[in-house]
KEMI-142162 format. One record per residue (C-alpha): x, y, z; residue number from 1. Coordinates in Angstrom, 1 decimal, m for minus. Layout:
X,Y,Z,NUM;
...
This chain:
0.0,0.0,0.0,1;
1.5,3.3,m1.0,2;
1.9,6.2,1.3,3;
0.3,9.1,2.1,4;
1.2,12.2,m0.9,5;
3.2,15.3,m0.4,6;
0.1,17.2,m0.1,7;
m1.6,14.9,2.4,8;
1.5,14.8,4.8,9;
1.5,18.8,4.3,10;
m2.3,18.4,4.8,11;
m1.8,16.9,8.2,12;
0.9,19.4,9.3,13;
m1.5,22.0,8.9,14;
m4.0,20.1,10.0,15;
m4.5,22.4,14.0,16;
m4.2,26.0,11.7,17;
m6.7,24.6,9.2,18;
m9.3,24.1,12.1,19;
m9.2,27.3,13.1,20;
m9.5,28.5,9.1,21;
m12.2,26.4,8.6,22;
m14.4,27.7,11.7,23;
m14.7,30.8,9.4,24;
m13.5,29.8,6.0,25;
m15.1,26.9,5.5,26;
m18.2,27.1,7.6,27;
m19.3,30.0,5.4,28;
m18.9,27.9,2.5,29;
m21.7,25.3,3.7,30;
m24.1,27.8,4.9,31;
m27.3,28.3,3.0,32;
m27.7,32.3,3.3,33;
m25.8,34.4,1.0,34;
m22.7,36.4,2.1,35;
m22.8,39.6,4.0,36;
m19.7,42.3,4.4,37;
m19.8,41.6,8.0,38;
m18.4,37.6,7.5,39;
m15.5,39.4,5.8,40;
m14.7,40.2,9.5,41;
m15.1,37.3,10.7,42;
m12.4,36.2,8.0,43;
m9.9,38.9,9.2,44;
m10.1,37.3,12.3,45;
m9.3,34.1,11.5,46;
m5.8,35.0,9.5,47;
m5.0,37.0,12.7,48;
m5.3,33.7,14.9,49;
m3.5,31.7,12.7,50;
m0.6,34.5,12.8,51;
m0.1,35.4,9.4,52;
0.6,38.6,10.4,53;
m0.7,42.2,9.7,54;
1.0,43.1,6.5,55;
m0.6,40.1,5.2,56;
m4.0,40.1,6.8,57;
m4.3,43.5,5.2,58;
m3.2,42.6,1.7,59;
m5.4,39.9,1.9,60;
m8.3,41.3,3.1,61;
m7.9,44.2,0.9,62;
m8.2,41.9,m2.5,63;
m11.3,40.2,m1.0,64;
m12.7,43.8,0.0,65;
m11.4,44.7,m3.9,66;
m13.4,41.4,m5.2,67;
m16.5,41.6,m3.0,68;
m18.8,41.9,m5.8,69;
m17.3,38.6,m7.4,70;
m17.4,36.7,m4.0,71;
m20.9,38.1,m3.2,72;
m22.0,36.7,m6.7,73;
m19.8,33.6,m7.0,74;
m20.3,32.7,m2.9,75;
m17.9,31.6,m0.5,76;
m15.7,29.0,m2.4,77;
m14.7,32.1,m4.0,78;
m13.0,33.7,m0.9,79;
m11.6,30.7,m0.7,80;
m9.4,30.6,m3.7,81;
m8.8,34.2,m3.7,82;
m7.1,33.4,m0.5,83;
m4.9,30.8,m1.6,84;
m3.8,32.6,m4.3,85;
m3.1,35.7,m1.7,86;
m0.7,32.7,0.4,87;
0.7,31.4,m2.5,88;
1.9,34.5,m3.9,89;
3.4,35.1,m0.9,90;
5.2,32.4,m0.3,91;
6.7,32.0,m3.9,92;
10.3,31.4,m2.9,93;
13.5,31.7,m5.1,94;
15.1,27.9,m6.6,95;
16.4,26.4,m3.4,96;
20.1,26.9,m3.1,97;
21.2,22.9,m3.0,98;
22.9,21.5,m6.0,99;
25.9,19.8,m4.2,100;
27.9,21.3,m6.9,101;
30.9,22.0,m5.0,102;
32.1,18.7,m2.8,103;
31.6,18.8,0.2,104;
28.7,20.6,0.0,105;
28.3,22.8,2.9,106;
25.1,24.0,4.8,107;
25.5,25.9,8.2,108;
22.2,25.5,10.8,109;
21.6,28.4,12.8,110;
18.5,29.3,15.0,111;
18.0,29.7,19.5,112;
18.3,26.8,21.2,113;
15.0,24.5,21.3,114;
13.7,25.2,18.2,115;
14.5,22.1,16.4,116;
17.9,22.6,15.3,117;
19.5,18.9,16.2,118;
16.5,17.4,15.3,119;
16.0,19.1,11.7,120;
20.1,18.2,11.0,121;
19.2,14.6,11.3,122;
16.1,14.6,9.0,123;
18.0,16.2,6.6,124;
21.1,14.1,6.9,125;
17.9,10.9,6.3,126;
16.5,13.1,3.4,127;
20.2,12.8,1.0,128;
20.8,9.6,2.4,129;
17.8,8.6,0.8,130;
19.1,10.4,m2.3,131;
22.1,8.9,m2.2,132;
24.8,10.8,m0.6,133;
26.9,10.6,2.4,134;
27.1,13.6,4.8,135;
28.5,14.7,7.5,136;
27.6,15.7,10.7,137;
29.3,18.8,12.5,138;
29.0,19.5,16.0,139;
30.8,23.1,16.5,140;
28.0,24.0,19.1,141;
30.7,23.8,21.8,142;
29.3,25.7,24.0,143;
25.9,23.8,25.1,144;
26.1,20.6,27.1,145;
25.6,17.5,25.8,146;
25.1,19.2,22.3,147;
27.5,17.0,20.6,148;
26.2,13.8,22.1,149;
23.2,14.9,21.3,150;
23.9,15.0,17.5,151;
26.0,12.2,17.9,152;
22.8,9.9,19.0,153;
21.5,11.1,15.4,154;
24.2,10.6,13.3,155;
24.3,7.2,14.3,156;
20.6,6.6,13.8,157;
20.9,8.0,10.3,158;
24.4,5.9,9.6,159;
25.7,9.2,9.1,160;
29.5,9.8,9.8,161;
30.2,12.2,13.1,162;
32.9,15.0,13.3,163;
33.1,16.2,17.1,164;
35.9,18.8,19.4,165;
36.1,19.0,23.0,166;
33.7,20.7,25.2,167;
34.4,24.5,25.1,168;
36.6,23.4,22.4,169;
36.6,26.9,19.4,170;
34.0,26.3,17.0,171;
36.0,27.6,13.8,172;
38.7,24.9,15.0,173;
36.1,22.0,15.0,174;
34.7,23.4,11.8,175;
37.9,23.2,10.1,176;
38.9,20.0,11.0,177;
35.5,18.5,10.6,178;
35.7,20.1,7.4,179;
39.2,18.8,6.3,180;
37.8,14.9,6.9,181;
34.7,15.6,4.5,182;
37.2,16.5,1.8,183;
39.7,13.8,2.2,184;
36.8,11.0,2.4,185;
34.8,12.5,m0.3,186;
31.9,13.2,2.0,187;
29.2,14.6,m0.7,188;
27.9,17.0,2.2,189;
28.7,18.8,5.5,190;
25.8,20.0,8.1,191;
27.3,22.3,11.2,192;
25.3,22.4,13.8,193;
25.8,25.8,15.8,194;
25.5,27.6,18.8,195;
22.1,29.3,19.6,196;
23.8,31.5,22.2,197;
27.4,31.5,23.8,198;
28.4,30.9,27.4,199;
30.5,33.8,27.2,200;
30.0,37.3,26.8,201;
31.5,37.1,23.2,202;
29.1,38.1,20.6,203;
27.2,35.3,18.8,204;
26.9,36.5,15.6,205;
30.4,37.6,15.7,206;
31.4,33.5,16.3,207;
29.1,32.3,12.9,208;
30.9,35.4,11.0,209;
34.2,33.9,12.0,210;
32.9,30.3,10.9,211;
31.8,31.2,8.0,212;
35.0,32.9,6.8,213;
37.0,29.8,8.1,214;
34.6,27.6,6.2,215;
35.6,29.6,3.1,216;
38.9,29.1,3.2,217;
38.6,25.7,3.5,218;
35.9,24.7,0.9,219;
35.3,27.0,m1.8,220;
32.0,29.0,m1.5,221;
31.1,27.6,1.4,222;
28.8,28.2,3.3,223;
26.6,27.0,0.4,224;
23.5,27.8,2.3,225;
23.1,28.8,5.8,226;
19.4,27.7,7.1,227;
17.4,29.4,9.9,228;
15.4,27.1,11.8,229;
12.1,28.5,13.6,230;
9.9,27.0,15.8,231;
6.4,27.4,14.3,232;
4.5,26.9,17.5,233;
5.8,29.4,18.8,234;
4.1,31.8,15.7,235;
5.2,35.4,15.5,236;
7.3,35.3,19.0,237;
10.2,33.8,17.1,238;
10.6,36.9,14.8,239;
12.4,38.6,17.1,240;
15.5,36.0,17.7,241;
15.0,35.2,13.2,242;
15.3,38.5,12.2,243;
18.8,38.8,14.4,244;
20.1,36.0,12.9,245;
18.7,36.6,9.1,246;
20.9,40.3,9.9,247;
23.9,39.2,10.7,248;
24.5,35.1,9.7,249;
23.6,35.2,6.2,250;
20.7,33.2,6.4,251;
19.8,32.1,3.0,252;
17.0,29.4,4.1,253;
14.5,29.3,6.6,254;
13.4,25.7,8.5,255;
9.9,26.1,9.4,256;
9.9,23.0,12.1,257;
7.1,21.6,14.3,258;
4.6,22.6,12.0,259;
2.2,20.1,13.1,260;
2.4,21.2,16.6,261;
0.7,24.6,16.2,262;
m2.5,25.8,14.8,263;
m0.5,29.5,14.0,264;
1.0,27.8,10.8,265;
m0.1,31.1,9.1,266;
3.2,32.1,10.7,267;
5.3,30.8,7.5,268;
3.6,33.8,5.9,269;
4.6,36.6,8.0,270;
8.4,35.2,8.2,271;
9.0,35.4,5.1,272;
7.1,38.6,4.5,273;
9.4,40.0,7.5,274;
12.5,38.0,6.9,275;
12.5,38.2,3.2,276;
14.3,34.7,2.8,277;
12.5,31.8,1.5,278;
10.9,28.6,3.1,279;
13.5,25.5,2.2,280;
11.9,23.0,4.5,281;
9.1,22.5,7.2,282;
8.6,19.7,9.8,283;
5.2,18.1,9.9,284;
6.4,15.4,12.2,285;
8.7,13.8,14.6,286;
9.8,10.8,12.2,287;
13.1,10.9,10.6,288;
11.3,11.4,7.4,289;
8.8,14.3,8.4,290;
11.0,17.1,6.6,291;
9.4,18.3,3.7,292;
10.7,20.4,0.6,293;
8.5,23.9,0.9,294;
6.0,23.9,m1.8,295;
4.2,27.0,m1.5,296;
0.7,25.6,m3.4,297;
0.6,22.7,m1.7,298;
1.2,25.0,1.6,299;
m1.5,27.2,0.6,300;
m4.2,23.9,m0.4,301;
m3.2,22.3,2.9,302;
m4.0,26.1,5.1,303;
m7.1,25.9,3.0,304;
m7.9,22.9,1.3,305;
């Protein structure tokens, strides 16, 4: 028996969001009585609790407002594709970054601690094992206990090989030896997992600048993508800490993980909006193989579908 599809498992990630779309949304679509402006409201409303953020509320509310006479007319299934289309647009993200055209093939992962970071390394480490390529797994967050045995746990349930430093040990010098044994084995890829703050007064930001200039010198272009990971459930909250790290680390990729764990998943909206990077990835799941490749339409059916 086959799976479920792509847009089932992203249907089932949104599934707590949708419920709270679909009081509105969707319970206009089955009522009997024709639409009145007042159940555009009620629509605002809804796309406020789900946290897709004001700049998008109002954009969207303002082509409804724009299109009443059509939605009036056609009835509510109308407002509902008018809305998808407002989420899909928004979301339209840039080619991802990942070709593996340089070898290794570096991505830095950067975001707070207890958003997902660890966890979202290993899913992708499962995720190009499955395509066929060996990575490895970097653990220059030094500065955390037990962060390295942490990872280490995951590279061993992936069968992915594991590049460690002492405690306290400096990140950049981990880095660069971790990244010195990917190039003499012919690893295809390198994931670094990094601090989400320091135990020291030095500067974060200051320590992933540093890394990434070392990883430069080491593998050509690299960092080849630097991904943000953010912690859906807890919505808008987590702009703060993203849009520190989208400043200053280079952030070309955002991690949307624990999707399924929040009924704000109208949040993947307002971080891009606000962060102006794209979606790469979002976690519908706690299985290995509950990272998904961001597909804004199928995003926007499972919100509303």
């Amino acid at each position: 028996m086959s799976g479920p599809s792509f847009l089932d498992r992203f249907r089932k990630g949104l599934e707590r969001t949708r419920d709270i779309l679909n009081a509105d949304v969707m319970d206009l679509a089955r009522g009997q009585r024709p639409l009145e402006p007042k159940d555009l409201d009620a629509v605002e409303e809804a796309l406020i609790a789900a946290d897709l953020g004001m700049p998008a509320v109002q954009e969207a509310m303002d082509v409804l407002r724009r299109r009443s006479g059509q939605i009036w007319t056609e009835g509510p299934e109308a407002m509902r594709a008018v809305l998808k289309e407002e989420i899909r647009k928004s979301l339209a993200a840039a080619p991802e970054a990942r070709s593996f055209a340089t070898r290794p093939w570096v991505v830095f992962v950067v975001g707070v601690n207890g958003v997902g970071k660890t966890t979202t390394i290993a899913k992708l480490a499962q995720t190009w094992k499955a395509e066929g390529r060996t990575t490895l797994l970097c653990a220059a967050d030094t500065f955390r206990a037990a962060a390295a045995e942490q990872l280490e746990i995951w590279a061993r349930r992936t069968g992915s090989p594991f590049h460690r430093g002492a405690e306290g040990a400096d990140p950049s010098a981990v880095l660069t030896d971790g990244l010195r044994a990917a190039r003499s084995r012919g690893y295809d890829a390198v994931l670094v997992d990094t601090a989400g703050r320091l135990h020291t007064k030095g500067n974060l930001m200051n320590e992933l600048a540093k890394m990434a200039r070392v990883a430069g010198r080491e593998v050509p272009g690299a960092p080849h993508e630097t991904l943000l990971v953010l912690d859906a459930t807890v919505g808008s909250n987590g702009l703060v800490q993203g849009r520190e790290f989208a400043r200053a680390a280079g952030v070309t990729g955002l991690v949307l993980a624990k999707l399924d764990g929040t009924a704000k998943g109208g949040v993947a909206v307002a971080v891009v909006r606000e962060l102006g990077v794209p979606i790469r990835y979002v976690g519908v799941g706690e299985a290995l193989g509950d990272l998904l490749p961001f597909d804004a339409e199928a995003f926007a059916e499972g919100l509303l579908g």
